[in-house]
N, C-alpha and C positions, 0 to 999 in steps of 0.2 A: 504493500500500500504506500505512496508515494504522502511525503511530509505534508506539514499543514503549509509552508515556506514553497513549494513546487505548485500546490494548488490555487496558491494568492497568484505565482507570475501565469499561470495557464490562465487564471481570471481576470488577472491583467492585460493582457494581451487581448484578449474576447471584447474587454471592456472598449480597449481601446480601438480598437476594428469597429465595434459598435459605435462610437464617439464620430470616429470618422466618414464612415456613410451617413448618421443622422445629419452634421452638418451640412455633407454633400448635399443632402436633399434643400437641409434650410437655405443652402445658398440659390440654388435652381430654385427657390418657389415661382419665381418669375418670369423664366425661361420656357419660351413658347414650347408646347411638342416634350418637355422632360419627364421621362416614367420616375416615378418614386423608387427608392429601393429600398428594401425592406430585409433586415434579420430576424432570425430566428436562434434561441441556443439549446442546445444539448446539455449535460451535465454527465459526467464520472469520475471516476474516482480521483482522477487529478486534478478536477474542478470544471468551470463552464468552458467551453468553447460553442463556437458558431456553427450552427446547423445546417442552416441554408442561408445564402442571398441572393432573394428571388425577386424583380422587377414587377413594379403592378401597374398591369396593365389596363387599369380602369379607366373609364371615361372622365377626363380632364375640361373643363367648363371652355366656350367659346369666347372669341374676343375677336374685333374688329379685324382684318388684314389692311396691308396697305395697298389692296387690289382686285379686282371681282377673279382675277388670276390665282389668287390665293384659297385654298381651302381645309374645309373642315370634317373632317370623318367624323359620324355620329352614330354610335355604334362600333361593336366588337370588329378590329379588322386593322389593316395596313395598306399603303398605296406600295406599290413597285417601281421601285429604278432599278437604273440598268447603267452601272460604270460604265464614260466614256474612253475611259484608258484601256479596260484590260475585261469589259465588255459583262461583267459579273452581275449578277444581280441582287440586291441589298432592298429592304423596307423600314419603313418607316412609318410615324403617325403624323408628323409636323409638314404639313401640305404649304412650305412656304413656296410656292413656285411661280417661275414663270414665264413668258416668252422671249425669247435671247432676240436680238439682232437680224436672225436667218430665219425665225419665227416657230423655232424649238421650243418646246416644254420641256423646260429645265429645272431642277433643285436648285438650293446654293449652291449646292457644293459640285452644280457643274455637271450630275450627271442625267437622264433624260427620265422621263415622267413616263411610264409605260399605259399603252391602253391597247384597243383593239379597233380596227378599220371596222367599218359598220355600210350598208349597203343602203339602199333610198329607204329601205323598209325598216331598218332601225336592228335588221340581225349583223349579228359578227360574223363578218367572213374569215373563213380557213383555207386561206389559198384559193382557187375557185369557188368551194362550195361555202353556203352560210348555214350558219348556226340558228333555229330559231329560239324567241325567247321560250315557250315551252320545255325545250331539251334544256336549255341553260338553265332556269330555273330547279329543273327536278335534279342535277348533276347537282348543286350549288345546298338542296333540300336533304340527299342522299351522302354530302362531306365532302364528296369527291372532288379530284382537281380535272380540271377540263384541260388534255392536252392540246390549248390553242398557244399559238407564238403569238405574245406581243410585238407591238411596233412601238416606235417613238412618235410623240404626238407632234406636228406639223402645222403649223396656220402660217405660211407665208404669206406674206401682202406683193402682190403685183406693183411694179412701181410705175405701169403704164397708169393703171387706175385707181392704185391705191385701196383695191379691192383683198378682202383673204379668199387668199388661194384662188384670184380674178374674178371671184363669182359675188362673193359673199361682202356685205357691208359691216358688219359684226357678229358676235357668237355669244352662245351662251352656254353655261354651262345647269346642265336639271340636278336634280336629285338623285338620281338615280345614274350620274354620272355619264351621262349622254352628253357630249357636246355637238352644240347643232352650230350651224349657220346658216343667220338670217340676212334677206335679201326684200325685195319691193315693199321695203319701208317695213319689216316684220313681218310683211303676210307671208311669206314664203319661208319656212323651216327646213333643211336638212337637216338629220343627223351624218357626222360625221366619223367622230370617233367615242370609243366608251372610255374611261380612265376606270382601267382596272387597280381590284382591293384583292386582298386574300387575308384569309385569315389562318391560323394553325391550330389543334389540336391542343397542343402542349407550348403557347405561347411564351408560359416561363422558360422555355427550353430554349430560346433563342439567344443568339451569340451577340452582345452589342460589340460591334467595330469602330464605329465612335459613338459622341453621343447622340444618342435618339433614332442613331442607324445600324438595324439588326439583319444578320445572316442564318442562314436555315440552319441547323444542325440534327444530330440522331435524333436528341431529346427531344427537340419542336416538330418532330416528323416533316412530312410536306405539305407544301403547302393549299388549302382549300377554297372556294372560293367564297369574298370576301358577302356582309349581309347590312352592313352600313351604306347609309343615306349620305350623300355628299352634299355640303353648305358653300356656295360660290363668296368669295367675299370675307372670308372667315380663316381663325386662325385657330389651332388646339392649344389651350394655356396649359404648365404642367400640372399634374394631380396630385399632387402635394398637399397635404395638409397640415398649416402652418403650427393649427394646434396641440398637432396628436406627436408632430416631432418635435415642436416647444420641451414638449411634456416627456418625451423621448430621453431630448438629451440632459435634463434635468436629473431625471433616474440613472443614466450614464453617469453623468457627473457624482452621484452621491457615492452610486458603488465604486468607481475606482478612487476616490478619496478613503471609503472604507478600505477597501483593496490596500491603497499605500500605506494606510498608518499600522493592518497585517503584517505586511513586508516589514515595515520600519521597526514593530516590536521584536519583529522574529528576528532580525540583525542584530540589535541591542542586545537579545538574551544572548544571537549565537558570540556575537563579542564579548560579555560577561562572562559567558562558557569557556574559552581561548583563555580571557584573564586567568579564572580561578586554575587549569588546568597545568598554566608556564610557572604559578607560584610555586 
């Protein structure tokens, strides 16, 4: 059975791992798109250590964007990118996007907005053939992932007319994640592309690569498709809760003070022990 001096520093250590994700989270309260992270601990015979650190992936309250380009997931799920370096694909929930210069949907960080080409009739096309929304639906009902390939989403503007993609005088983006373009003053709607979401099974099992942008792994199996509502104009704030971490690190703080002044007696006696031992 290990000392009562080995089970202070293992509680030590836990305390302090715990100290440092609560503030993480206090400092992101305000950071668009940031999951909370959350511990858990274990205890044995050498004292507490950390159980899990698992990401909550709850719904985080909406807030203004700086652009109807900008959006909002509302509901369980992730939008898809797609690295322009090295072509990978990555998700996320912070929809800060928007159209570059050549009239790409883009992230910040550069890489492209994934969706699906859509036909006059509002189905996804797969190479030739289209998808209708009944099949996508009951795939989507059933968990399953629909092997369709994405595309990068495109609204060039013609610089003869100043038109998107020559035809089109604006766009809009629905709910349901349809972007159309409208033309004879709004009466005329196409759809054009869908901005696809997916969601995963085991969410907590996802790898974050930086912050707010997660990669598949074993744990989060593959991925499904997504069942969230998209808000044009909107931005995801993080989920954080200023109060329950206030309150967090306040309990942190008391135990690793308990924790040090543990250490500090058991030094004392083991120094006292040393003395009496050399007389």
């Amino acid at each position: 059975m290990n000392d009562i001096y080995t089970t202070a520093i293992n509680t030590q250590k836990a305390t302090n791992n715990w100290i440092d994700v609560v503030a993480d989270n206090l400092t992101n309260v305000y950071t668009p798109g940031f999951r909370e992270n959350k511990v858990t601990f274990k205890t044995f015979l050498g004292g507490a250590v950390i159980d899990q650190n698992v990401r909550n992936f709850g719904q985080g309250k909406s807030t203004p964007g700086t652009s109807n380009e900008n959006l909002f997931l509302e509901g369980a799920g992730f939008f898809v990118l797609r690295d322009k370096e090295n072509n990978k694909v990555s998700y996320t929930r912070l929809g800060e996007f928007t159209f570059d210069s050549e009239g790409v949907y883009r992230a910040t960080n550069g890489a492209t907005v994934q969706g699906y080409i859509l036909n006059d009739k509002g189905e996804i096309m797969s190479g030739t053939k289209s998808i209708n929304a009944d099949l996508y639906e009951e795939t989507a009902l059933k968990g399953g992932a629909m092997s369709i390939p994405t595309t990068n989403i495109k609204l060039w503007i013609d610089p003869n007319n100043g038109k998107f993609l020559g035809k089109y005088d604006e766009y809009e983006i629905k709910n349901d994640g349809t972007i159309y373009g409208k033309a004879d003053g709004g009466n005329r709607m196409v759809p054009l592309y869908k901005i696809a979401t997916v969601n995963f099974h085991n969410p907590s099992g996802l790898y974050e690569v930086k912050d707010g942008l997660f990669v598949e792994t074993q744990d989060s199996g593959k991925p499904v498709i997504g069942r969230g509502e998209i808000r044009s104009g909107l931005l995801e704030q993080s989920n954080i809760s200023f109060d329950e971490n206030s309150a967090a690190y306040q309990q942190a703080k008391v135990q690793m003070e308990l924790v040090n002044a543990l250490i500090k007696s058991n030094k004392e006696l083991l120094q006292s022990a040393i003395e009496i031992a050399t007389q």
